[in-house]
N, CA, C and O atoms as CSV, one atom per row, in Angstrom:
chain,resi,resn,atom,element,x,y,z
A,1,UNK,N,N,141.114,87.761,150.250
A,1,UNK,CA,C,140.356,87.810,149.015
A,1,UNK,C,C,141.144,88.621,147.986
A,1,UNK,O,O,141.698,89.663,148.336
A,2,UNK,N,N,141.216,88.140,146.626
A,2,UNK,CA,C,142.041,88.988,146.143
A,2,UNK,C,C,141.181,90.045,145.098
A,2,UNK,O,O,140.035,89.836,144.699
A,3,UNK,N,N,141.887,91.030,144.817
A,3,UNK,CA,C,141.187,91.973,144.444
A,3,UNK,C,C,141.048,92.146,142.763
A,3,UNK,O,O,142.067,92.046,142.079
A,4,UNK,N,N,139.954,92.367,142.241
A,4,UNK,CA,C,139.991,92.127,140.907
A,4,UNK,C,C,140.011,93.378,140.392
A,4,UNK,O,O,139.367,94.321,140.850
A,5,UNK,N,N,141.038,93.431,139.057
A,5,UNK,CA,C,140.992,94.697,138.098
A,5,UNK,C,C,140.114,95.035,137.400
A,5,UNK,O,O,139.287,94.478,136.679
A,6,UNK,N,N,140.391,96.111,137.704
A,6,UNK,CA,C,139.162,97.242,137.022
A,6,UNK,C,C,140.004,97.461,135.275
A,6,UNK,O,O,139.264,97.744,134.332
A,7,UNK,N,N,141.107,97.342,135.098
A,7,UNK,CA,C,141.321,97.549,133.839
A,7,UNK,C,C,142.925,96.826,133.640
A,7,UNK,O,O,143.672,96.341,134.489
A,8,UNK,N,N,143.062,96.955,132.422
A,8,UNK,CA,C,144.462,95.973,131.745
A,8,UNK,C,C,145.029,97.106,131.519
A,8,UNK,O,O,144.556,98.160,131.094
A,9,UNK,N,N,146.781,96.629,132.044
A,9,UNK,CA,C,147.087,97.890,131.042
A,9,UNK,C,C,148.304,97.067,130.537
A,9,UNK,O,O,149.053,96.391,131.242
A,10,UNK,N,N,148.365,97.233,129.259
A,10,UNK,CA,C,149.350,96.203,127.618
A,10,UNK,C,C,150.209,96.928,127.361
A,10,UNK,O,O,149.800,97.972,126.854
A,11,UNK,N,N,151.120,96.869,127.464
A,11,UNK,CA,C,152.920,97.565,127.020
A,11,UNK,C,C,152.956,97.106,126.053
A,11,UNK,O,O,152.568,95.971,125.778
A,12,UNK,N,N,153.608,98.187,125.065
A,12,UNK,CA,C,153.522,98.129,123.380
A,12,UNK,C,C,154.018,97.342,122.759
A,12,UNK,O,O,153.783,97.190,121.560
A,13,UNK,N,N,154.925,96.567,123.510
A,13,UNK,CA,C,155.406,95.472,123.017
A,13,UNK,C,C,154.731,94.404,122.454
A,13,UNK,O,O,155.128,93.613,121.598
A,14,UNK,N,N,153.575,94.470,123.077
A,14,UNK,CA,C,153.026,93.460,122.096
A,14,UNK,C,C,152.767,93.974,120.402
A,14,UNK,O,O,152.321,93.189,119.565
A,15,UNK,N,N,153.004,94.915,120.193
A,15,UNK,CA,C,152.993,95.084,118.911
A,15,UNK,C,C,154.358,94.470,118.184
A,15,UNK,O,O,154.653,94.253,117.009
A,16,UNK,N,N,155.067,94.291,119.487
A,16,UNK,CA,C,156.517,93.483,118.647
A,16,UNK,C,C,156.459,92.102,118.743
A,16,UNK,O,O,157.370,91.300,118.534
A,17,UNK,N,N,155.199,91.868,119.108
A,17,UNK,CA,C,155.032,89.986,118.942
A,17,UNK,C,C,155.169,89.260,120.836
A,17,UNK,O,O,155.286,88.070,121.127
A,18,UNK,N,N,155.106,90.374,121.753
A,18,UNK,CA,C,155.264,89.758,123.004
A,18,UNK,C,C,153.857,89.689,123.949
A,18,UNK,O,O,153.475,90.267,124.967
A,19,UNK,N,N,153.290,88.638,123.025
A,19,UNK,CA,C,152.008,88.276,123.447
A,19,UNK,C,C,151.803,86.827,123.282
A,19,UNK,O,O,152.629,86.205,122.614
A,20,UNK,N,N,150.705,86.157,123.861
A,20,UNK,CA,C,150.462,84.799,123.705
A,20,UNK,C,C,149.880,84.331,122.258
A,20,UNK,O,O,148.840,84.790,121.786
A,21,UNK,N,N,150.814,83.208,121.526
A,21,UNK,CA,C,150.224,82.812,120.563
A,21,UNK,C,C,148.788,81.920,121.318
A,21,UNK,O,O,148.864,81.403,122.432
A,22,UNK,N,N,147.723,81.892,120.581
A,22,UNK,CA,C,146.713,80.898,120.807
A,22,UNK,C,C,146.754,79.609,120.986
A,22,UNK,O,O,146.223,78.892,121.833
A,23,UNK,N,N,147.442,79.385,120.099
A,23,UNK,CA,C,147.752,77.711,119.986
A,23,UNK,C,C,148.554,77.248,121.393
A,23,UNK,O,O,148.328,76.230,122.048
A,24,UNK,N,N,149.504,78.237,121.654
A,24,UNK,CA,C,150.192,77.813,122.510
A,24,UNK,C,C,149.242,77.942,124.005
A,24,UNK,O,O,149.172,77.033,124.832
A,25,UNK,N,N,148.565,79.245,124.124
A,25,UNK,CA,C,147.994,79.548,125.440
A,25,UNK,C,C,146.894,78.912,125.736
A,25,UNK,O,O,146.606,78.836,126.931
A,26,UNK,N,N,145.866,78.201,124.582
A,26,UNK,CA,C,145.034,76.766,124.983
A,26,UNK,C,C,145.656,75.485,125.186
A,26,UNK,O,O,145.035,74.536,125.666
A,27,UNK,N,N,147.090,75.418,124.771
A,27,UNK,CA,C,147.535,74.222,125.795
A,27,UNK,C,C,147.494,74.661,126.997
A,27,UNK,O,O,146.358,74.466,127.429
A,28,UNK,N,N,147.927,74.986,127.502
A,28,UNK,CA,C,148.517,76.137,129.299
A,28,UNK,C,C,146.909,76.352,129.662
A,28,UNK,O,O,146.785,76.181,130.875
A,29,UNK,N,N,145.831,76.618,129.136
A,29,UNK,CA,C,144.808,77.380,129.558
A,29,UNK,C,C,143.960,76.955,128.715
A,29,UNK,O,O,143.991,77.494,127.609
A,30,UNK,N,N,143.198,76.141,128.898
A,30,UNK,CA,C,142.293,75.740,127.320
A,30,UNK,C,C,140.821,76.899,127.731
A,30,UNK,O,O,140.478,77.508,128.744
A,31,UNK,N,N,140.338,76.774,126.505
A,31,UNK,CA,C,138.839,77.824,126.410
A,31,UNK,C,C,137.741,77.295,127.081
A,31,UNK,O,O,137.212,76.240,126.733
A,32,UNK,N,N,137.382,77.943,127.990
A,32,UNK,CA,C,136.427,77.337,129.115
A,32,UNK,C,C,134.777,78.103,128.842
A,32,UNK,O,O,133.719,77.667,129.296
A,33,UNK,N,N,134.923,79.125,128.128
A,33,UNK,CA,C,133.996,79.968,127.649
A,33,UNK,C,C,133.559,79.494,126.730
A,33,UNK,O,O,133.618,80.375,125.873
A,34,UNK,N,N,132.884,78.130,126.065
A,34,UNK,CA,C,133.024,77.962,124.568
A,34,UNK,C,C,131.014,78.095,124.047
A,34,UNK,O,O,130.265,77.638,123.183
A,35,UNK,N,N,130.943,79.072,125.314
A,35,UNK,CA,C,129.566,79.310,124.282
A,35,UNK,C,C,129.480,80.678,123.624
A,35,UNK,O,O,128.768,80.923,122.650
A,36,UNK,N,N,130.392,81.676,124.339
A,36,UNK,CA,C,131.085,82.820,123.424
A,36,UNK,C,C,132.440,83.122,122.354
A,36,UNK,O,O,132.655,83.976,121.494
A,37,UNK,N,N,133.540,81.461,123.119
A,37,UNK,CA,C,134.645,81.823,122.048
A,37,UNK,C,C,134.829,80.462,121.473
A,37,UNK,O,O,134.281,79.399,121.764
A,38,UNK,N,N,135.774,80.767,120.544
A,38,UNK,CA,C,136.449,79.633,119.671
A,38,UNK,C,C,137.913,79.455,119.300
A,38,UNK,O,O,138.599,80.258,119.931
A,39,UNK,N,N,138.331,78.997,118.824
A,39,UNK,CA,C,139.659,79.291,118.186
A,39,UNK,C,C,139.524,79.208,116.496
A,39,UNK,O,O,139.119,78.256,115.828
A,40,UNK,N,N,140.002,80.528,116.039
A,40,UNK,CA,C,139.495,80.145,114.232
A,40,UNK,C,C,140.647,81.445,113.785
A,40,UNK,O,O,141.244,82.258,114.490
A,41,UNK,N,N,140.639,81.218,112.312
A,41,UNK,CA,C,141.316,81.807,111.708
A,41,UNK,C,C,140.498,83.749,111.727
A,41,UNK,O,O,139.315,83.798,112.064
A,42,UNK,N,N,140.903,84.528,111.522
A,42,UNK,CA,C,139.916,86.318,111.649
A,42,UNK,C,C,139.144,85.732,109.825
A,42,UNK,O,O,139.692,84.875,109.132
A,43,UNK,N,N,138.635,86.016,109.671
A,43,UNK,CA,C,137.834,86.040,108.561
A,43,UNK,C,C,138.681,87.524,107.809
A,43,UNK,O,O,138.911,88.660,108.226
A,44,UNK,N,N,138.876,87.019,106.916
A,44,UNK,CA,C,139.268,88.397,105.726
A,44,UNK,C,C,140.258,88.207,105.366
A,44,UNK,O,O,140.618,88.840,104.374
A,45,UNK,N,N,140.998,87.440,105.864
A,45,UNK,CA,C,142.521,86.917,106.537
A,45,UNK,C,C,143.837,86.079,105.169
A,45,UNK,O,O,143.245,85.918,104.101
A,46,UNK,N,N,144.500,85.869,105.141
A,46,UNK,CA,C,144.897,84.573,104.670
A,46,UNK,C,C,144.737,83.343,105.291
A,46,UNK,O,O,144.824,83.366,106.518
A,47,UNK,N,N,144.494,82.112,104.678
A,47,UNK,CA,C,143.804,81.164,105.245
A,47,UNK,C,C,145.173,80.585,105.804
A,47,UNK,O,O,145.031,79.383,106.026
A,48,UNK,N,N,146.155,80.931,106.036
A,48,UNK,CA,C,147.251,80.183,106.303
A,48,UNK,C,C,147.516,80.936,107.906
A,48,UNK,O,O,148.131,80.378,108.814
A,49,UNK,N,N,147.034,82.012,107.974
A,49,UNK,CA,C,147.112,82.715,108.912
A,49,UNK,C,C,146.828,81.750,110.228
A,49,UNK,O,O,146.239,80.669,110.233
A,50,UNK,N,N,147.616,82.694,111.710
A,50,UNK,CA,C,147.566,81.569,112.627
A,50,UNK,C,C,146.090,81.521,112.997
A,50,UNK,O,O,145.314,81.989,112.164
A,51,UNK,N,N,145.476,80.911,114.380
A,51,UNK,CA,C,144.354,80.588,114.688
A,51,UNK,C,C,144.695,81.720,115.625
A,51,UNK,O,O,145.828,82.037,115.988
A,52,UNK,N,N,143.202,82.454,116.067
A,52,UNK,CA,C,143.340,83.440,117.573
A,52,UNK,C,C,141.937,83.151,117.858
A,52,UNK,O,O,141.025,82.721,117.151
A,53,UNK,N,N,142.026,83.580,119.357
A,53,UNK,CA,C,140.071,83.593,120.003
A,53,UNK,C,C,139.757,84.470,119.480
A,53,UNK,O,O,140.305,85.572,119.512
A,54,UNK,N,N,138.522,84.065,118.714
A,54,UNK,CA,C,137.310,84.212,117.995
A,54,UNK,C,C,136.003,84.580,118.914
A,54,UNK,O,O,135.837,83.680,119.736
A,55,UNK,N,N,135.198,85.433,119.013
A,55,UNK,CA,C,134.066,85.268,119.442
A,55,UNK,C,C,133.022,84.744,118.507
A,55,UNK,O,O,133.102,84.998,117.305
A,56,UNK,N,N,131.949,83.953,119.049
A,56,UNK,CA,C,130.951,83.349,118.122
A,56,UNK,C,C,129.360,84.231,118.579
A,56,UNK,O,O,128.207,84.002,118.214
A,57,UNK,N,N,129.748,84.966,119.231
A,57,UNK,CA,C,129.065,86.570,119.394
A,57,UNK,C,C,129.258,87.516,119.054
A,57,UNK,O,O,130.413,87.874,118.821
A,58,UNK,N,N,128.227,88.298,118.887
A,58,UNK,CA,C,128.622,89.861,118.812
A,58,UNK,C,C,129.348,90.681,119.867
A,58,UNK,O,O,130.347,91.354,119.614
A,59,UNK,N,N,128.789,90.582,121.051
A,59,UNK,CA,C,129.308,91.015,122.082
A,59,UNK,C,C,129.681,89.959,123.304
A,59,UNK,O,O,129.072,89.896,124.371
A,60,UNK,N,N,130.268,89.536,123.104
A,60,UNK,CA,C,131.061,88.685,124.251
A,60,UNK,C,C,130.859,89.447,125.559
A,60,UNK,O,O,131.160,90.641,125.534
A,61,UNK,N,N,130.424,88.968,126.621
A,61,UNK,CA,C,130.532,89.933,127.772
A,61,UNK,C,C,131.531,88.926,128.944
A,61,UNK,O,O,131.514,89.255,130.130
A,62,UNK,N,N,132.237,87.901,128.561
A,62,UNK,CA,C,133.264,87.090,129.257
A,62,UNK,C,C,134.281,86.576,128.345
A,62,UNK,O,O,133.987,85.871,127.380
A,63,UNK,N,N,135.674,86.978,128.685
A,63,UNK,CA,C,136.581,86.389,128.016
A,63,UNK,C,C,136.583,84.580,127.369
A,63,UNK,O,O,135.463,84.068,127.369
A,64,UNK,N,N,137.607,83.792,126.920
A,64,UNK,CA,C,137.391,82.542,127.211
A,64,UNK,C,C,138.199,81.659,128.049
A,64,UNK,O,O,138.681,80.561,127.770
A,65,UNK,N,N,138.265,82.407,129.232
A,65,UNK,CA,C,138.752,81.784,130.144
A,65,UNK,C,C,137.555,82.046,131.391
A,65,UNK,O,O,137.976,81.772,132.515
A,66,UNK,N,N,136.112,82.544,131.325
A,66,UNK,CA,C,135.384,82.981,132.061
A,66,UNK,C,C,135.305,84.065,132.628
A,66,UNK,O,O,134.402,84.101,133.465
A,67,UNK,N,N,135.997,85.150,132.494
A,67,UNK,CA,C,136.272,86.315,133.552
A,67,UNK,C,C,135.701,87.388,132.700
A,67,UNK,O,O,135.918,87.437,131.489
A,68,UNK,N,N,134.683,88.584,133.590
A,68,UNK,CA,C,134.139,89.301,132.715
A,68,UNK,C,C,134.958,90.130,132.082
A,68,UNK,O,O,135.533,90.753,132.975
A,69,UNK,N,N,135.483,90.629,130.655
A,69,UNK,CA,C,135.691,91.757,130.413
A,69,UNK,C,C,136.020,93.011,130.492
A,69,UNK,O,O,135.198,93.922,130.395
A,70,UNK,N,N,136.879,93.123,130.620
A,70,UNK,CA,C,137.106,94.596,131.295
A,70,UNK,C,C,138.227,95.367,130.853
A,70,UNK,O,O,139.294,94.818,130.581
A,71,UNK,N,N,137.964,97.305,130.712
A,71,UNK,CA,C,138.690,97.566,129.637
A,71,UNK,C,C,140.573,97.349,129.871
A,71,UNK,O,O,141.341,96.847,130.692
A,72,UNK,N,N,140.634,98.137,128.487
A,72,UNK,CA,C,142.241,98.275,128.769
A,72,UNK,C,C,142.797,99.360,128.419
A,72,UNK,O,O,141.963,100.260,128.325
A,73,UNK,N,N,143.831,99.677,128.186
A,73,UNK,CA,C,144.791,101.047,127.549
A,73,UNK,C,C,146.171,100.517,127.471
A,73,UNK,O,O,146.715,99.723,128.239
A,74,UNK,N,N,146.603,101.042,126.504
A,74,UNK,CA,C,148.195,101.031,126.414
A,74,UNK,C,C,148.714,101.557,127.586
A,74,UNK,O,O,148.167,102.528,128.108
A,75,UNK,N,N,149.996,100.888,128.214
A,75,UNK,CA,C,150.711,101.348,129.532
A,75,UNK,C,C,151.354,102.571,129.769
A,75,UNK,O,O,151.696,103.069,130.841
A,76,UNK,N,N,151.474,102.996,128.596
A,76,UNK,CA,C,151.810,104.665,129.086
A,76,UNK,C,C,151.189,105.862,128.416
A,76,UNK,O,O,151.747,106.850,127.938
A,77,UNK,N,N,149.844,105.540,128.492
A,77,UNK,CA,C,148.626,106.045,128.116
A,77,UNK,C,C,147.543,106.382,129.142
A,77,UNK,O,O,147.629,105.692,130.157
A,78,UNK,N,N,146.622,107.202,129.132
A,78,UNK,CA,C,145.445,107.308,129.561
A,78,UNK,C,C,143.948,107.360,129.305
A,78,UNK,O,O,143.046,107.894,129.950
A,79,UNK,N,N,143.939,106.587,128.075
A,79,UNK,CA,C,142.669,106.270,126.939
A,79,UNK,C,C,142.428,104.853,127.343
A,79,UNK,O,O,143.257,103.972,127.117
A,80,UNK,N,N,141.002,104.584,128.091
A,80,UNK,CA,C,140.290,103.399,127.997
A,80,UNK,C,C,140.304,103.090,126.708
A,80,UNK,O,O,140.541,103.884,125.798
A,81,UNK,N,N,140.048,101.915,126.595
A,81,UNK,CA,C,139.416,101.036,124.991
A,81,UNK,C,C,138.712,99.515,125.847
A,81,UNK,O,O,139.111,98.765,126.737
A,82,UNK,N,N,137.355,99.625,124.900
A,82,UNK,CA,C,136.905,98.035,124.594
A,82,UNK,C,C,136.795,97.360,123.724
A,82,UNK,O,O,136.794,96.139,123.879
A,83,UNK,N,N,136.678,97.888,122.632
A,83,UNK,CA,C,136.821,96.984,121.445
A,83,UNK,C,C,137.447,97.456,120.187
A,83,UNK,O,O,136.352,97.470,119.624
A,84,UNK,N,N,138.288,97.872,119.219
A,84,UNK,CA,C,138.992,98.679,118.409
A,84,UNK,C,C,139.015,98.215,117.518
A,84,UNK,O,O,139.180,97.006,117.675
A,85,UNK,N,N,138.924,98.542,116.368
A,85,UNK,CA,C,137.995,97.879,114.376
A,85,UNK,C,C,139.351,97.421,114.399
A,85,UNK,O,O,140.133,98.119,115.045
A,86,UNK,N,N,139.783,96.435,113.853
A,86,UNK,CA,C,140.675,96.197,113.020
A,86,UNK,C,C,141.271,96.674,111.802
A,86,UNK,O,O,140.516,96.682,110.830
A,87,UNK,N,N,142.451,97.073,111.629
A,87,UNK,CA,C,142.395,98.162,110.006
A,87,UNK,C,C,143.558,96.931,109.680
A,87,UNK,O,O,144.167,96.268,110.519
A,88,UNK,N,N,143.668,96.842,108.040
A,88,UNK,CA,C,144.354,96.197,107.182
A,88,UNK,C,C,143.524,95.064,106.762
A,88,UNK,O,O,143.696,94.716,105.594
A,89,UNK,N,N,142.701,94.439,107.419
A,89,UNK,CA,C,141.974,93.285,106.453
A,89,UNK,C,C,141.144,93.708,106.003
A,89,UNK,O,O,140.756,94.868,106.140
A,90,UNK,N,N,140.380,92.350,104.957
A,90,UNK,CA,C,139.801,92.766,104.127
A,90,UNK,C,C,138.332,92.997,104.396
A,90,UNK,O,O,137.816,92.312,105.279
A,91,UNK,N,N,137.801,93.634,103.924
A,91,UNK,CA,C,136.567,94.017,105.019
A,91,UNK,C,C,135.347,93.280,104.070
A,91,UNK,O,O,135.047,93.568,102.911
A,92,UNK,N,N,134.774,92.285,104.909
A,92,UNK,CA,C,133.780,91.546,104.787
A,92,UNK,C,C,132.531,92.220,104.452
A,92,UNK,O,O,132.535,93.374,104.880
A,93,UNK,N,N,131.550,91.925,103.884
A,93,UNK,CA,C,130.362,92.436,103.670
A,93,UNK,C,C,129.290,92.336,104.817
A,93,UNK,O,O,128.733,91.291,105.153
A,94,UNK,N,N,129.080,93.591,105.372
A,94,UNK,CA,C,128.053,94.247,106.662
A,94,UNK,C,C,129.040,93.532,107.935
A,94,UNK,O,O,128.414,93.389,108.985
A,95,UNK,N,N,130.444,93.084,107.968
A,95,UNK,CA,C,131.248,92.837,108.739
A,95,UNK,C,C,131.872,93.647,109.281
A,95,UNK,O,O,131.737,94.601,108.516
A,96,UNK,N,N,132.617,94.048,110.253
A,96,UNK,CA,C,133.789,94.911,110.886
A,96,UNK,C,C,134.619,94.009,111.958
A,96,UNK,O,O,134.153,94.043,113.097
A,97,UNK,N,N,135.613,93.324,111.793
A,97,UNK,CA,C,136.235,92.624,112.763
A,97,UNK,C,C,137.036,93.816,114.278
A,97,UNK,O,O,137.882,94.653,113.962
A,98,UNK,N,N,136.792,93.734,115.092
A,98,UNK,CA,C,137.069,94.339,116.258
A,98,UNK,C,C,138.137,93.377,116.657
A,98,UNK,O,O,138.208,92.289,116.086
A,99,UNK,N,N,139.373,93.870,118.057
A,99,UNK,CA,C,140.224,93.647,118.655
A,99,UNK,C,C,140.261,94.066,119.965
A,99,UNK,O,O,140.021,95.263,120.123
A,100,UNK,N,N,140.492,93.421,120.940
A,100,UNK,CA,C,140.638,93.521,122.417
A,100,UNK,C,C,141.678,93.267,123.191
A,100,UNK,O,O,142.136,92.354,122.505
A,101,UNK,N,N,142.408,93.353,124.072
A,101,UNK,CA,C,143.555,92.176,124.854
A,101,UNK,C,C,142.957,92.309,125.919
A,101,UNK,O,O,142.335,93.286,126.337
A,102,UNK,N,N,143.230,90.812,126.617
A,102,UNK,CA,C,143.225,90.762,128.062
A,102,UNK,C,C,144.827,90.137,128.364
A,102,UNK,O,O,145.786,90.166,127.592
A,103,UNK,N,N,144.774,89.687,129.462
A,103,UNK,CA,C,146.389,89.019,129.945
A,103,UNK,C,C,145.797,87.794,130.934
A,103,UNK,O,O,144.872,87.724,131.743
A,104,UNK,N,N,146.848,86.848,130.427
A,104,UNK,CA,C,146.363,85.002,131.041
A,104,UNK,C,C,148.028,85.172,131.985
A,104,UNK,O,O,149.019,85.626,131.413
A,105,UNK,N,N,148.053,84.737,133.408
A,105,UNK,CA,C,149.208,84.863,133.930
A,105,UNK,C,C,150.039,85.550,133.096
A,105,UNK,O,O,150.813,85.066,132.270
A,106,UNK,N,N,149.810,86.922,133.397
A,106,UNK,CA,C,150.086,87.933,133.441
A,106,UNK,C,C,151.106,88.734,132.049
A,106,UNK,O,O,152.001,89.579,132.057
A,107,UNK,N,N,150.353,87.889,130.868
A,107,UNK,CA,C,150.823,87.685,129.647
A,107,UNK,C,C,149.584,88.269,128.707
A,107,UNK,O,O,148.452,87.795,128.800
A,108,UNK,N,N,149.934,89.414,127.735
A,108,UNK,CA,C,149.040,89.390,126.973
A,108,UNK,C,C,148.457,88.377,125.900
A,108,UNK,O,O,149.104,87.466,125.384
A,109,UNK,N,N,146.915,88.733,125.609
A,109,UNK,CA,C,146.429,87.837,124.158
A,109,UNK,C,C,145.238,88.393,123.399
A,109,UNK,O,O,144.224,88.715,124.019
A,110,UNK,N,N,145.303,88.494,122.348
A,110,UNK,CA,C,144.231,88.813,121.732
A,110,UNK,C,C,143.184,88.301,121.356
A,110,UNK,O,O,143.082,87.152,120.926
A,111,UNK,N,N,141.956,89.412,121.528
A,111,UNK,CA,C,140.302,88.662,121.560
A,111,UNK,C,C,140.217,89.216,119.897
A,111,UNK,O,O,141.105,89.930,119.431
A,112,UNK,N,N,139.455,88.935,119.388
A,112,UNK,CA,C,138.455,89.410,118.212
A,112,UNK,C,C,137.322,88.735,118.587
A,112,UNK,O,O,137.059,87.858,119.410
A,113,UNK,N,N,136.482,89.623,117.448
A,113,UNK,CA,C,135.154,89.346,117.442
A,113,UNK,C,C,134.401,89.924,115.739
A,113,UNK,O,O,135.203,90.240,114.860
A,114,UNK,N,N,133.508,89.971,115.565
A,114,UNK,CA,C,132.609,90.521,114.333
A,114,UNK,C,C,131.661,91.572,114.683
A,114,UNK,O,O,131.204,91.434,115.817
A,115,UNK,N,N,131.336,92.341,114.189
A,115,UNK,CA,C,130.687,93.402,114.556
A,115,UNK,C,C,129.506,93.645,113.031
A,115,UNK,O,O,130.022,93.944,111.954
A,116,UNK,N,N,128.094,93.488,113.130
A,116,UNK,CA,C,127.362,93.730,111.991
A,116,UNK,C,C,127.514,95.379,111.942
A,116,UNK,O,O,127.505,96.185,112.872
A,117,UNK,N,N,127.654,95.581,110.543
A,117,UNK,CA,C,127.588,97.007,110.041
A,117,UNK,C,C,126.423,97.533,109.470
A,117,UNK,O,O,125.604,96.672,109.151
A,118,UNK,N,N,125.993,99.120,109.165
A,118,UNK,CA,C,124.910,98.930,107.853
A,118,UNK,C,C,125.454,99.285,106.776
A,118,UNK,O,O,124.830,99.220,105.717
């Protein structure tokens, strides 16, 4: 039986682009979750911007590949995270776009989602 993780841990590299584009990782893996995700542009965004999984929830409690959720931390860190605001876009009205990663064979990708504000 194999044993399931309790948490992700994402080497910073993906901040240098070494993560799964969307487009590419729903060919390889299409979205099996599609009553929590989607594929869409982040809202706030440029509309030219690529497509990433979208939640069509507030709180997603399963990725869209089916698997529950579960946190992560940078790899040479010791700070859990589950969901982290997005900073630089444009911030929507009573919106807050959030950010997550999980890893699809053994590759990072990024979740978003929307978060109501007051």
């Amino acid at each position: 039986m194999r044993k399931v993780k309790e948490i992700i841990e994402i080497s910073e590299s993906v901040c240098a682009g070494d993560l799964w584009l969307a487009t590419e990782l729903v060919k390889k893996f299409p979205i099996v979750n599609k009553h929590e995700w989607e594929l869409s542009t982040v809202k706030g965004y440029d509309s030219t911007a690529p497509l990433h999984f979208v939640s069509v929830i507030e709180n997603p409690l399963h990725d869209p590949w089916g698997r529950k959720l579960i946190p992560w931390m940078w790899e040479l860190s010791n700070v859990e995270f589950q969901w982290e605001k997005l900073h630089g876009g444009v911030k929507l009205h009573r919106l807050q776009a959030d950010y997550r990663y999980t890893t699809v064979a053994k590759k990072p990708a990024c979740l978003y989602r929307y978060e109501l504000t007051n």
